[in-house]
LOVEX-946442 format. One record per residue (C-alpha): residue in one letter; x, z, y. Coordinates in steps of 0.05 Angstrom, whole numbers, plus 32768, in hexadecimal, padded with zeros to 4 digits. Layout:
AXZY ...
REM end
This chain:
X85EE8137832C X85F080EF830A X85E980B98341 X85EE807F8310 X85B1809782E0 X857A80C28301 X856980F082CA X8533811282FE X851080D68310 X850A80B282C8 X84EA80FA82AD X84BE80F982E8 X84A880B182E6 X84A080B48288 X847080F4829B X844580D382D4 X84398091829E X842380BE826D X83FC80E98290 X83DB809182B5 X83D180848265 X83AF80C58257 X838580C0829E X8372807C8285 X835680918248 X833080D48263 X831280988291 X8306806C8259 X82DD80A78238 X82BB80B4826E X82A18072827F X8292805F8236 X827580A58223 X829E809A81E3 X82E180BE81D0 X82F280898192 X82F3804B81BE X83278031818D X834B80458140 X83818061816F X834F80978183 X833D80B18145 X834B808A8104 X832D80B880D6 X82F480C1810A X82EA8077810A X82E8806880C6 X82B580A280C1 X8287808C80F5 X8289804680E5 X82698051809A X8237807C80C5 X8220804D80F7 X8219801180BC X81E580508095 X81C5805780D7 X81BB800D80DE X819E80068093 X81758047809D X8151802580DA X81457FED80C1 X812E8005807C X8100803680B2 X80E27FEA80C5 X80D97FD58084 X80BC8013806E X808E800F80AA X807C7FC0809C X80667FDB8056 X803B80088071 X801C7FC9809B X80167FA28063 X7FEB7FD48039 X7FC07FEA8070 X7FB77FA38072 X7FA47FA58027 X7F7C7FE4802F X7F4E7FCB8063 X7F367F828040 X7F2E7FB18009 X7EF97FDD802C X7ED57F9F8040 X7ED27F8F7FF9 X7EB57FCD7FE1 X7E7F7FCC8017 X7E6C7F8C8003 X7E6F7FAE7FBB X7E477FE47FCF X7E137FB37FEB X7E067F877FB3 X7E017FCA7F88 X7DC37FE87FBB X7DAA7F977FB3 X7DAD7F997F66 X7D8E7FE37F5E X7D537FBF7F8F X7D527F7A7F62 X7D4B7FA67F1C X7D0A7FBF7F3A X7CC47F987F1C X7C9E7F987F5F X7CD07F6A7F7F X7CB07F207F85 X7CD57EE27F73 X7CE17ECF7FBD X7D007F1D7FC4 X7D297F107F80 X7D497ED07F9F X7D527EE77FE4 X7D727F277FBB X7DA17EF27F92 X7DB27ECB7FCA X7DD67F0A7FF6 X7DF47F1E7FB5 X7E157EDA7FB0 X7E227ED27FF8 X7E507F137FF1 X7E707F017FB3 X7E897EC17FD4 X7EA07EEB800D X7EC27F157FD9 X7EE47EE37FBE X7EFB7EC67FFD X7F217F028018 X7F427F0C7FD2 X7F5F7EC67FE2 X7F6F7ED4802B X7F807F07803C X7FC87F06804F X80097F29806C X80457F08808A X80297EC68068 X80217EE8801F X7FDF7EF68001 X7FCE7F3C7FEA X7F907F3B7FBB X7F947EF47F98 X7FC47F187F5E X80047EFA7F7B X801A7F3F7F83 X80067F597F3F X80347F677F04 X804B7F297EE2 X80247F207E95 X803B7EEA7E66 X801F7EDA7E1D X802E7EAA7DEA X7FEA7E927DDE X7FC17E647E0D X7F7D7E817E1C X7F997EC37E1E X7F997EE97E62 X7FA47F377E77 X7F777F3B7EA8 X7F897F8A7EBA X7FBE7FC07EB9 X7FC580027ED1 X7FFF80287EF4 X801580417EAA X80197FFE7E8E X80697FF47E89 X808B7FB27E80 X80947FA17E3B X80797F7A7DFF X80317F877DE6 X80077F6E7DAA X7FC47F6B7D8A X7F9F7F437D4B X7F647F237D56 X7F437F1D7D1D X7EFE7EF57D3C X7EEE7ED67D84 X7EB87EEC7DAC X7E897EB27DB1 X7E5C7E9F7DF2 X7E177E9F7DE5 X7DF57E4F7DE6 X7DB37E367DDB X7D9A7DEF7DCE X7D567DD87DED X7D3F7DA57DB9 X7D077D707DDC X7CE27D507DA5 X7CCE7D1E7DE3 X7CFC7CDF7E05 X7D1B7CED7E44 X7CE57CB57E69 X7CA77CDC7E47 X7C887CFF7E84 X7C717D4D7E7A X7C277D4C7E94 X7C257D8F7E8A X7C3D7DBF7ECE X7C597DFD7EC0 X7C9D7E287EB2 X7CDD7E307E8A X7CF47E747E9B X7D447E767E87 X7D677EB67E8A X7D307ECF7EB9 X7D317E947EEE X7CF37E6B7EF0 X7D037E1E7EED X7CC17DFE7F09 X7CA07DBE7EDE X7C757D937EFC X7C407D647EDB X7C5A7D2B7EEF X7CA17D407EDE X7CCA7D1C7EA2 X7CF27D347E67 X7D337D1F7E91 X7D187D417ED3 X7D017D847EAF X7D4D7D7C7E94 X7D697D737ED4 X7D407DAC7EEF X7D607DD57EB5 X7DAB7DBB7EC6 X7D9F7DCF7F16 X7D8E7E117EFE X7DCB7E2B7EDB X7DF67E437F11 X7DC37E707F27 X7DC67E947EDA X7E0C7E8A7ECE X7E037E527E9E X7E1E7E107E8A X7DEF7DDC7E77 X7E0D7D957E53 X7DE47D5E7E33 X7DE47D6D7DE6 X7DB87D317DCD X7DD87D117D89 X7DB77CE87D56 X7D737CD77D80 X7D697D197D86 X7D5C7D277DD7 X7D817D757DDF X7D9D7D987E1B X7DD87DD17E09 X7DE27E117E39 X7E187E407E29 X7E337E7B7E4D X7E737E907E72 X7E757EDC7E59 X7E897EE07E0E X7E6C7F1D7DDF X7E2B7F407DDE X7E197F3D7E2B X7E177EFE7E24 X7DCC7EF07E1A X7DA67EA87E21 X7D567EB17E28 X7D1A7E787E3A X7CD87E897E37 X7CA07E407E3F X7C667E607E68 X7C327E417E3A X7C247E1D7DFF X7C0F7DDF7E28 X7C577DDA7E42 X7C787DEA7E07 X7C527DAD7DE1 X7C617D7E7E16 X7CA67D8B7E15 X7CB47D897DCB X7CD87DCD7DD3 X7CBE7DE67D92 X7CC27E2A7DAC X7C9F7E637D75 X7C757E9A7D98 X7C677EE17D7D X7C3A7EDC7D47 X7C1B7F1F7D23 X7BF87F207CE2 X7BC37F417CC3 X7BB47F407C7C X7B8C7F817C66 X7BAE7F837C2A X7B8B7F4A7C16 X7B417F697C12 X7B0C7F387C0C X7AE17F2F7C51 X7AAB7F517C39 X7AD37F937C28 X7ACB7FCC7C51 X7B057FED7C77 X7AEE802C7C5A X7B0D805B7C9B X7AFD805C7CE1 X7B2980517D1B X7B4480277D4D X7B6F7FED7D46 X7BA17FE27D8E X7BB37FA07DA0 X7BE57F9C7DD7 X7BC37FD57DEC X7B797FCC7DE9 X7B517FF47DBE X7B237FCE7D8E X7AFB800B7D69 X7AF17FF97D1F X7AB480267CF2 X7ABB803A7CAD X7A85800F7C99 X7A9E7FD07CB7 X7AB57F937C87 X7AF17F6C7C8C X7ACA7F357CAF X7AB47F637CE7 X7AFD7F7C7CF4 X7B097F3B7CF6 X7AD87F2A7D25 X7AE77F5B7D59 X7B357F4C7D5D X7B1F7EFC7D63 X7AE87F127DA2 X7B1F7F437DC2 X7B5C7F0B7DBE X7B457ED97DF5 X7B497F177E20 X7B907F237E0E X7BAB7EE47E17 X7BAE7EDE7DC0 X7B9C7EAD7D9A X7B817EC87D5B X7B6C7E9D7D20 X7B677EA57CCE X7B967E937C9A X7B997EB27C4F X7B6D7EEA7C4B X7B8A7F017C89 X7B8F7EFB7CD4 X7BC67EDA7CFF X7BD17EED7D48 X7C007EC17D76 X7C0C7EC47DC0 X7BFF7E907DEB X7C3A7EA07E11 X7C877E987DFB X7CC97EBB7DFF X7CE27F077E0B X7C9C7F1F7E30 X7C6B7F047DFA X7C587F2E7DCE X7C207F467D97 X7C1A7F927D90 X7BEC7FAC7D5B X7BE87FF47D3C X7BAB80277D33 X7BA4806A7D3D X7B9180807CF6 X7BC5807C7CC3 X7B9180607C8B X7B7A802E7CB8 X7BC3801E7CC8 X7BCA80107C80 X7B937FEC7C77 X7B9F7FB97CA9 X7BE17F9A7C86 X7BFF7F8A7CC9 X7C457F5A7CCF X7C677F4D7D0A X7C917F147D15 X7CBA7F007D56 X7CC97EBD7D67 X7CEF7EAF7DAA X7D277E877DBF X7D5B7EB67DC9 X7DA47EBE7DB5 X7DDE7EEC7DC2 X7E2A7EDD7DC4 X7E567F077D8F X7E977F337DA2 X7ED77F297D90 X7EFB7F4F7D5D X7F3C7F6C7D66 X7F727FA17D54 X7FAE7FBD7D77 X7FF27F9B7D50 X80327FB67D4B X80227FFB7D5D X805D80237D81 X80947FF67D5B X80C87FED7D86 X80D47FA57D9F X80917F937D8D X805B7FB47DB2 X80637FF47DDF X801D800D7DDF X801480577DC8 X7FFF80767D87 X7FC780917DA8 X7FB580477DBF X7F6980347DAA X7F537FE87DB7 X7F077FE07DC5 X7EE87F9A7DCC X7EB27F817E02 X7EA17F327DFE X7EE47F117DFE X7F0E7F4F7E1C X7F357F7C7DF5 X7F3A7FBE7E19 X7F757FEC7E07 X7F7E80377E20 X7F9C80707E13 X7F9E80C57E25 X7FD780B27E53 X7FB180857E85 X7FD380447E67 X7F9180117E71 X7FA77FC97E5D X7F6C7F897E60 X7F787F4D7E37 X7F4E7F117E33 X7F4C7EDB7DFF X7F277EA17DFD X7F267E727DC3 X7F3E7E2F7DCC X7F5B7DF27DA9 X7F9A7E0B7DB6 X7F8D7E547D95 X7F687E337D63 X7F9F7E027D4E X7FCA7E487D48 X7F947E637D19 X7F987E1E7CF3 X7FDC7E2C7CE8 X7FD47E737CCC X7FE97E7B7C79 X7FAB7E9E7C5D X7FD37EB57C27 X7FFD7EE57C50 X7FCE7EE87C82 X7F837EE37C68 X7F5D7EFC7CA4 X7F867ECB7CC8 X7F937EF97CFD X7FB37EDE7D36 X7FE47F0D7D5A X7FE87F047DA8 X80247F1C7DC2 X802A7F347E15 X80617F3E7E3C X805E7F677E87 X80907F597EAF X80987F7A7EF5 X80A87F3D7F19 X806C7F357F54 X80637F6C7F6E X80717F837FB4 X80BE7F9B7FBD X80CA7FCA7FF4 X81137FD98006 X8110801F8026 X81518040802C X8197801F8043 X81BB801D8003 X81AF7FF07FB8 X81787FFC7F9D X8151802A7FCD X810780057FBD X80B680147FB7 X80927FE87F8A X80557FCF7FA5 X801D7FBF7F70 X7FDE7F9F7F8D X7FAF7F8A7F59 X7F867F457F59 X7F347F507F82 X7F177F157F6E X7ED77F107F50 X7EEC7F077F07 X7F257F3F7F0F X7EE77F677F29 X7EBA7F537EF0 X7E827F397F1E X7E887EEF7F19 X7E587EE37EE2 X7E257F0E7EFA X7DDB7EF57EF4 X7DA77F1D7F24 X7D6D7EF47F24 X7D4F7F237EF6 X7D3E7F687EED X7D697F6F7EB4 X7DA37F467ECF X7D9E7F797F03 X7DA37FAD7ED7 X7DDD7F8E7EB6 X7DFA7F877EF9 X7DFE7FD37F10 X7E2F7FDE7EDA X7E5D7FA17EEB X7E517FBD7F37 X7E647FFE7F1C X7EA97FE87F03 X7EB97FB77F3A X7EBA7FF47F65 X7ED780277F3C X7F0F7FEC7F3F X7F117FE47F89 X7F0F802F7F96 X7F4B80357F63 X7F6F80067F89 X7F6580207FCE X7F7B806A7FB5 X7FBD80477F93 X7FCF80257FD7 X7FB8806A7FFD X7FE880837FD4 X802680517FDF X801380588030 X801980A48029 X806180A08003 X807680658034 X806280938070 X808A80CD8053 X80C7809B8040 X80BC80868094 X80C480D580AA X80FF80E4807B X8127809D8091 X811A80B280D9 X813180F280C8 X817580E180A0 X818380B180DE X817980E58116 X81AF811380E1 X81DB80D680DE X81DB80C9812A X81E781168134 X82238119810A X823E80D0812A X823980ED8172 X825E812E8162 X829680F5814C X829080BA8179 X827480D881BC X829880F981F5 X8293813A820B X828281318259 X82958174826B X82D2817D8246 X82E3813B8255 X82E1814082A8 X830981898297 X834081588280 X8339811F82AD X833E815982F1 X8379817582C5 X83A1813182B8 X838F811482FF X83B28151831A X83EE814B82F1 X83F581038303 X83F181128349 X8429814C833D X845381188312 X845180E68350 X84678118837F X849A81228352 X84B880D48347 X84B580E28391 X84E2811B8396 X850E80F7835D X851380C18385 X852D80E283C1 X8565810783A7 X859C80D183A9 X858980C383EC X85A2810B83FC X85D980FE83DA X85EB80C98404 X85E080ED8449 X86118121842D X864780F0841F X863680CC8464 
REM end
């Protein structure tokens, strides 16, 4: 036995501070409920689980994101079935305005709902919002650029891809205008009372009404037919201009003068129908030689074989007064004329006998103050060369007004709009006609897929849903020009109806779609991070039972290793009572 070392006691006493250290760090596990409390633990294990627990942070929050996207479209998706509510409304409204037994106080009050929900239209498309960012104003749309002012693409499907696109125009749509001409000053007063009817809407003249009040009257009346009015008097000549905002053949301008009396007192210089007569030029004393009956606007007026010239004549003149015709000679012949004006006067004459049909010699000429706006004229350019255009070969362009439509078999649907301008004109100036005699003038697009919504759903680069939610405003819709004072306007307007909510419907199954595929994206990020937290606990977390196994195990040894220092301890003082 060594006195001077004691071997006994040093093993004794390294064993119980091992087995303190090893207590300590059974404790530490089971307090913390983690066995990697530091690298020591596990390196590996740590490095492991820390790339874990930075997925499972990125996979919840890309969870929140995902679930904010959903938010925002069901935002989207419920202005949008205001909107085609409101749609569906004005669509029951114009099928009841297109009907003739509606009054003029039924027609307005008709008009006046219809306009009431556009405006409320128009102001959800500008309001409505999410986290401070508007949805249906076209801030989230695709991003279009072209190189020509004027030019605009007003729509673009889901097939659309970003890239360069082209087409010719070869001639601009035009918008349909009319000039009233008033032979009379602007200080002349009227003296007659009666009505202009302009695209349907009755503007009221009173007797004691001037030239400048009647064009006042006229002026005050174009918003409610989609019109712009402007003072077109040059050279002493007193004239009023209205023109309209469509472009192409919808674009229609009509006024009809309710009577002759008005007409002359205004100077308008409007032409009614007029119908002729001139039985071939027979003398009056000639018989018509074949029985009948000769119709004018629908009344029968029988005619005998025997009868001359003169008595055909006779009988139309007696039967006129009665159908609102004036009817009076000229030639050898007979003139009819209306005494009313426009679209809804009219002279109808026929008979029911093809000899008599002959002999009557009838002409019919139409005289109204009507015109129409002309299309534009365009074709697609560049066709499927690279760099220059990427529509398809089977691409067909179709004009309407002053939109050029192009489609095809693949559900690519592009919208462009042009509309001519001093700048675009100044570009057609500057055309060569020798290399370019139609002086076609290629517009060139670009779509870009900056603007639209950019959901980041997944932890890692790149891990994104595009969000694409097109512009609702009236014009996007197509129902900003609409006119439904009238029964035709509200015929016109079912089919603009029809589109605005074949549109809105579109749109609501798109985002239906994107809330369905951010829904799924929600379960499967829940999903990978319940995997992820699996696999981190079978690393990182402690084992309770095993654990308290070897913390009862370790506290026994230390208590045995004490006991032992004890024992150690003691020796040398045995020692000593054996030398003593």
């Amino acid at each position: 036995m060594r006195i001077n070392t004691n071997i006994s006691a040093i093993i004794a006493n390294s064993h119980l501070q091992r087995n303190d250290d090893l207590v300590s760090r059974s404790l530490e596990r089971l307090s913390s409920g983690y066995k990697l409390n530091r690298s020591s633990d596990d390196s590996a294990g740590m490095a492991i689980s820390s790339k874990m627990r930075t997925q499972i942070k990125g996979l919840n929050q890309a969870n929140q994101n995902a679930s904010d996207g959903v938010s925002l479209v069901q935002t989207a998706e419920g202005a949008l079935n205001e909107v085609e509510a409101m749609l569906q409304r004005m669509r029951q409204l114009a099928v009841q305005g297109a009907n003739g037994t509606n009054s003029y106080s039924e027609r307005k009050a008709i008009t006046e709902e219809i306009d009431a929900l556009r405006e409320e239209i128009e102001r959800i498309a500008k309001t409505t919002e999410f986290n401070k960012q508007t949805l249906l104003d076209g801030t989230q749309e695709r991003r279009r650029y072209t190189d020509v002012t004027g030019v605009k693409v007003t729509s673009l499907s889901e097939n659309v891809k970003a890239g360069f696109y082209a087409i010719s125009v070869s001639a601009f749509a035009t918008p349909a205008t009319a000039t009233l001409t008033f032979s009379k000053a602007d200080t002349d007063v009227v003296g007659v009372k009666g009505r202009l009817e302009i695209n349907g809407y009755d503007v009221l003249v009173e007797a004691s009404d001037t030239i400048a009040d009647v064009k006042g009257k006229i002026m005050g009346a174009m918003d409610k037919v989609n019109l712009v009015a402007s003072d077109a008097s040059t050279g002493g000549q007193n004239a009023l201009s209205m023109t309209t905002y469509e472009y192409g053949r919808d674009a229609v301008i009509t006024c009809v003068c309710s009577s002759y009396e008005l007409n002359d007192a205004l100077g308008l210089g409007f032409l009614p129908r007029e119908a002729e007569l001139n039985f071939n030029y027979k003398d009056d004393k000639d018989q018509i030689g074949t029985a009948g009956n000769i119709m004018v606007n629908g009344q029968p007026i029988p005619v005998a074989a025997t009868d001359t010239i003169k008595d055909v004549k006779d009988k139309i003149k007696a039967a006129a007064p009665g159908l609102n015709i004036d009817a009076s000679d000229y030639a050898s012949g007979l003139k009819l004329t209306t005494k009313e004006f426009g679209a809804t006067a009219k002279v109808q004459i026929s008979a029911d006998v093809p000899a008599l049909q002959s002999a009557l010699g009838i002409k019919t000429q139409v005289n109204e103050l009507k015109v129409v706006g002309k299309d534009m004229e365009a074709q697609i350019a560049g066709k499927n060369l690279p760099g220059i255009s990427e529509f398809t070969n089977t691409s067909v362009l179709t004009c309407r007004g002053n939109k050029a439509l192009i489609r095809d078999n693949h559900g690519f649907e592009m919208e462009i709009t042009v509309e001519k301008d001093q700048m675009i004109q100044e570009d057609i100036d500057k055309i060569d006609p020798t290399a370019n005699p139609k002086k076609e003038l290629k517009i060139t697009t670009e779509v870009k897929d900056l603007g639209m919504m950019t959901l980041h759903v997944g932890a890692n680069e790149g891990q994104i849903i595009d969000v694409n939610i097109p512009e609702v405003s009236l014009k996007s819709l197509g129902i900003d020009l609409m006119n439904t004072s009238t029964e035709d306007g509200c015929g016109k307007a079912l089919t603009a109806l029809d589109g605005a909510i074949e549109k809105v419907s579109s749109i609501r199954a798109s985002l239906g779609a994107y809330q369905n595929r951010l829904e799924s994206t929600i379960n499967n990020l829940s999903s990978s991070e319940e995997n992820l937290t699996a696999a981190i606990s079978r690393i990182e977390d402690t084992d309770m039972a095993e654990e308290m196994t070897e913390f009862t195990k370790l506290q026994v040894l230390t208590q045995a290793s004490t006991a032992m220092v004890a024992q150690a301890n003691e020796r040398p003082q045995t020692v000593l009572q054996l030398l003593s």
